[in-house]
One Martini backbone bead per residue (centre of mass of N, CA, C, O) as a GRO file, in nm:
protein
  198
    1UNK     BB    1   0.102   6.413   9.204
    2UNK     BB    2   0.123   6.192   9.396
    3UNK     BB    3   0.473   6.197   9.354
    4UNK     BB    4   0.541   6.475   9.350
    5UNK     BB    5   0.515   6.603   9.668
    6UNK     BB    6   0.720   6.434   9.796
    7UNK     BB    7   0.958   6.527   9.595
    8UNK     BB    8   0.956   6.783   9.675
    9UNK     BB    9   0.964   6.750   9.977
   10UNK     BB   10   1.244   6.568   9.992
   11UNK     BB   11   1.447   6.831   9.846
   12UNK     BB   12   1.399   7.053  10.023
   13UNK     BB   13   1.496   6.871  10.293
   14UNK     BB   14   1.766   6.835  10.167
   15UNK     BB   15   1.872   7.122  10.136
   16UNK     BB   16   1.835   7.231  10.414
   17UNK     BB   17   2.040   7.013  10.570
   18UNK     BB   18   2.259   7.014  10.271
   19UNK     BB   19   2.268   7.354  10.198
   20UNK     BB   20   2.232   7.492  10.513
   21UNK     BB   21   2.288   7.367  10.804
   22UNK     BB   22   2.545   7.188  10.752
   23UNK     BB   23   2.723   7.474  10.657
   24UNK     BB   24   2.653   7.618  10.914
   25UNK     BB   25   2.756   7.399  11.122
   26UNK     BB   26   3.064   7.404  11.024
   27UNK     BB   27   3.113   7.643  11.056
   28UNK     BB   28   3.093   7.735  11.352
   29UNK     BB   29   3.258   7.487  11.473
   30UNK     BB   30   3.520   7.673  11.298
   31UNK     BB   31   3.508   7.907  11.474
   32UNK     BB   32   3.552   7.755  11.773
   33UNK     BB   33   3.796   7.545  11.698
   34UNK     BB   34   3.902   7.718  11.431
   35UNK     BB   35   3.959   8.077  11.406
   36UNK     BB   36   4.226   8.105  11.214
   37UNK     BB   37   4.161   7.896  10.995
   38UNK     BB   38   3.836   8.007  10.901
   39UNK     BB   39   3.979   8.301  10.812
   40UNK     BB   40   4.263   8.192  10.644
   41UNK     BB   41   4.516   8.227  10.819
   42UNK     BB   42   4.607   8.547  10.885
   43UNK     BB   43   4.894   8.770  10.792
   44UNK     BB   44   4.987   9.051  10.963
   45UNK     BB   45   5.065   9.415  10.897
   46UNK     BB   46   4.977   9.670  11.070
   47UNK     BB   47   4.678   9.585  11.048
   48UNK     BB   48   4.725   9.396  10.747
   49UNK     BB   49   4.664   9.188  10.530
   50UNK     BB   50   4.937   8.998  10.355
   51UNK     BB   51   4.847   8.688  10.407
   52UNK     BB   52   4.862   8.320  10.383
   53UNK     BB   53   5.011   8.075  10.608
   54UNK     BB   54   4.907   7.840  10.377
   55UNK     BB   55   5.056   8.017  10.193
   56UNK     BB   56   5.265   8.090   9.996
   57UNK     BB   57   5.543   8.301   9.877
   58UNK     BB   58   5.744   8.537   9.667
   59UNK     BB   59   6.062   8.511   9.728
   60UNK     BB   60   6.381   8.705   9.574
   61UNK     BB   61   6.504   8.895   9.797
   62UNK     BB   62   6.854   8.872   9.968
   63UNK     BB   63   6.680   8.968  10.254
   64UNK     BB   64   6.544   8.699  10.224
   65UNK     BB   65   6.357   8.415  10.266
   66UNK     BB   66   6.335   8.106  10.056
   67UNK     BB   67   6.136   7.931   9.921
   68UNK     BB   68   5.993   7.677   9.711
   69UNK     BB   69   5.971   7.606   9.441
   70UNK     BB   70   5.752   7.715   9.181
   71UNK     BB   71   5.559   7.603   8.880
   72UNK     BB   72   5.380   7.793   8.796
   73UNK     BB   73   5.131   7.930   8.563
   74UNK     BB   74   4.958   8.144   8.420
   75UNK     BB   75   4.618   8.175   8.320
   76UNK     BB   76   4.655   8.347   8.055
   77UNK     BB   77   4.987   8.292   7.941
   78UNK     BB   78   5.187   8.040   8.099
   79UNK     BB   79   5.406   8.176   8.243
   80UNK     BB   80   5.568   8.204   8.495
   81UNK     BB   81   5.409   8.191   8.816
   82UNK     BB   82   5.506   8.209   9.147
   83UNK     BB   83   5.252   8.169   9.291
   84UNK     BB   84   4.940   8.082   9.164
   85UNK     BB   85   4.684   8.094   9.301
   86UNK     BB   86   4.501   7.963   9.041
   87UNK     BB   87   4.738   7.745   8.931
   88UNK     BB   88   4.775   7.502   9.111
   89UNK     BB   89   5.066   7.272   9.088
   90UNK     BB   90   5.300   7.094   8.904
   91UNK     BB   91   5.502   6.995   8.682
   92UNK     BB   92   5.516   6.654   8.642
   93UNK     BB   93   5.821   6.576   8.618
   94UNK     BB   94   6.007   6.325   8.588
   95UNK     BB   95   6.286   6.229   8.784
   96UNK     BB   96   6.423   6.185   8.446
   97UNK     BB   97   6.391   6.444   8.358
   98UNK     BB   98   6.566   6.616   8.198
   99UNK     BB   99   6.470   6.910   8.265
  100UNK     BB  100   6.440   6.896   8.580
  101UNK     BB  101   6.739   6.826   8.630
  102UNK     BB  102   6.814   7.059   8.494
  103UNK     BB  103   6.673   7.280   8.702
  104UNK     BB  104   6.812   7.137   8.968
  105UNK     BB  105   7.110   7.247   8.847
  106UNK     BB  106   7.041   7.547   8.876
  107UNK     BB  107   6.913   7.623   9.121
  108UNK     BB  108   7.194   7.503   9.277
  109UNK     BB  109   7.373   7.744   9.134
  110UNK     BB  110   7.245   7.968   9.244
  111UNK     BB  111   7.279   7.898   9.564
  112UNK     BB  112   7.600   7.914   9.546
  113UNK     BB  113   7.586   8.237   9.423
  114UNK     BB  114   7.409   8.363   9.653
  115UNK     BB  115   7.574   8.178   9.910
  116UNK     BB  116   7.790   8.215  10.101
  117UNK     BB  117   7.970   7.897  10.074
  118UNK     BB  118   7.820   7.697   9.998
  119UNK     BB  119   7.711   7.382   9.923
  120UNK     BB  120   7.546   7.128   9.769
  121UNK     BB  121   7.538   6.919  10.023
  122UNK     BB  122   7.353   7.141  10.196
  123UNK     BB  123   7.126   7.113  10.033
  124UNK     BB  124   6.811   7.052  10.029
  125UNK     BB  125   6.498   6.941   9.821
  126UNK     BB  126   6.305   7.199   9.900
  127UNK     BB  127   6.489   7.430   9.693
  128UNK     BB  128   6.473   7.264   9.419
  129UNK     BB  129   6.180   7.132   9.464
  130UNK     BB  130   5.863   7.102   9.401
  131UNK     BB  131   5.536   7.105   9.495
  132UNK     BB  132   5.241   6.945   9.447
  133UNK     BB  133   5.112   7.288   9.463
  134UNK     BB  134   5.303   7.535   9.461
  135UNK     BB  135   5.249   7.663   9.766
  136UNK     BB  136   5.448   7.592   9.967
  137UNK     BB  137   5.522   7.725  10.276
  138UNK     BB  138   5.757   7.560  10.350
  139UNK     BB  139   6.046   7.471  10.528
  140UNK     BB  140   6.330   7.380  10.629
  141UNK     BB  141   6.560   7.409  10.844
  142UNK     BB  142   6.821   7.361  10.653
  143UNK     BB  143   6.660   7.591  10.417
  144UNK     BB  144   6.737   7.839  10.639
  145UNK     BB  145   7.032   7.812  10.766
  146UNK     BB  146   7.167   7.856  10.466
  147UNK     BB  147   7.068   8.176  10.472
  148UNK     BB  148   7.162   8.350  10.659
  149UNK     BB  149   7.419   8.495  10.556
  150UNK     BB  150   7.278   8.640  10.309
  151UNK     BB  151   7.054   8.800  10.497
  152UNK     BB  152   7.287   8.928  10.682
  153UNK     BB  153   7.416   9.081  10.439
  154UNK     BB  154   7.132   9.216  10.334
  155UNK     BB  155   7.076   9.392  10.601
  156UNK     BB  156   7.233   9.360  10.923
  157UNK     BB  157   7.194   9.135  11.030
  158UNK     BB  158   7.237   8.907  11.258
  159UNK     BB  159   7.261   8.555  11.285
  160UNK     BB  160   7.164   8.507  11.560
  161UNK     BB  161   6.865   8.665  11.514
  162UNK     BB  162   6.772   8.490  11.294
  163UNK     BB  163   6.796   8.221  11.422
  164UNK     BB  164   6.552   8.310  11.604
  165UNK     BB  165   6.394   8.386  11.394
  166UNK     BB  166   6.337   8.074  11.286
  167UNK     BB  167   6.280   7.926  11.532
  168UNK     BB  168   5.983   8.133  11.563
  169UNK     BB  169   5.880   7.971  11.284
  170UNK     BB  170   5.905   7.688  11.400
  171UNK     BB  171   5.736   7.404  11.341
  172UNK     BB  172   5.619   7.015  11.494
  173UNK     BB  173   5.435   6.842  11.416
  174UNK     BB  174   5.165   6.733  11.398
  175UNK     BB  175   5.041   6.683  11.716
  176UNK     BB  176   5.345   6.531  11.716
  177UNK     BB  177   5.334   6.331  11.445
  178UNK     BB  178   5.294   6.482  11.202
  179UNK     BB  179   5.588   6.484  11.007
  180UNK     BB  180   5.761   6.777  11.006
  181UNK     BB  181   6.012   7.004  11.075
  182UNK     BB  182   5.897   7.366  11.001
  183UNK     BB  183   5.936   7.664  10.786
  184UNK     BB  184   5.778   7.940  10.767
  185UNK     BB  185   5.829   8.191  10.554
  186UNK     BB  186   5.641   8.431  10.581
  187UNK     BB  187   5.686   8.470  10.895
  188UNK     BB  188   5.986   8.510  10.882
  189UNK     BB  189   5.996   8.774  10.698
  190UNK     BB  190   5.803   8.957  10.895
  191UNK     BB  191   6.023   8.972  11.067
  192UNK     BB  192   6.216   9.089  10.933
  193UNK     BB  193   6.066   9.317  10.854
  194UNK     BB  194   6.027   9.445  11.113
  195UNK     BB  195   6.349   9.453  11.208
  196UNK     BB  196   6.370   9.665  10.913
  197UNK     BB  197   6.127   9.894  10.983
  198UNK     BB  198   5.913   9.825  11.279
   0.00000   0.00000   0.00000
């Protein structure tokens, strides 16, 4: 009992501390100091949270800008299922792996059949190569302008507009220092879909 009360004693306090203070006090502090990003970043659409600008989502209609490449896979069946959080993973396949390069040499030839015009020189490795978490919102601002076309074409809107529009989803490296300039996938299409539904 001499040694039992200090332990018990000690544990109480680490718990309380470290177990509900310091969580509670860093809740709070990412309230006040990033509440858009401690709310989970929600992209809403007229009024219902549709996305998380932090994570990527699937788009593969002709009339939408697509997004990185997503290697994951169903965590029940283990079938390819892109955008899968849940099992964000990447492929694991090196460089030189026979598979992934079929795989990008496929990538490569649906985009060129897929957006008029387009040459394989003009593809970035951002559409064809997947990211370390699959799951990866961004795109190069070069992976979005050569997709511009084809979204023109399935939709009817016009090439200057979308222009306009991937440049307002358009983010600058993280604090001016960190990364590169990059066009959310998520918030580009969401402004497509407002443009062609109101």
């Amino acid at each position: 009992m001499k040694y039992l009360k200090p332990l018990i004693g000690v544990s109480v306090f680490l718990w309380l501390l470290l177990g509900l203070a310091y969580p509670l006090a860093m809740t709070g502090i990412s309230e006040l100091v990033f509440p858009y990003q401690a709310n989970g970043s929600q992209v809403k659409l007229n009024g219902r949270v549709v996305a998380d600008a932090q994570v990527g989502q699937f788009f593969n209609q002709m009339g939408y800008f697509w997004g990185r490449p997503s290697d994951t896979v169903s965590t029940t069946t283990g079938k390819p299922e892109p955008y899968n959080a849940y099992n964000s993973a990447p492929s694991n396949l090196g460089p030189t792996n026979k598979a992934l390069i079929s795989t990008i040499k496929a990538r490569i030839a649906y985009l060129e059949k897929t957006n008029p015009g387009l040459k394989a020189s003009q593809i970035p490795p951002d559409l064809v190569e997947g990211s370390g978490s699959g799951l990866d919102p961004y795109i190069s601002v070069q992976g979005a302008v050569i997709q511009i076309p084809r979204v023109a074409k399935a939709t009817g809107l016009s090439a200057s507009f979308l222009r306009t529009l991937v440049q307002q989803a358009t983010l600058g490296p993280q604090w001016g220092l960190f990364g590169h300039t990059v066009v959310n996938v998520t918030e580009l299409n969401i402004n497509v879909y407002k443009a062609l539904h109101g």
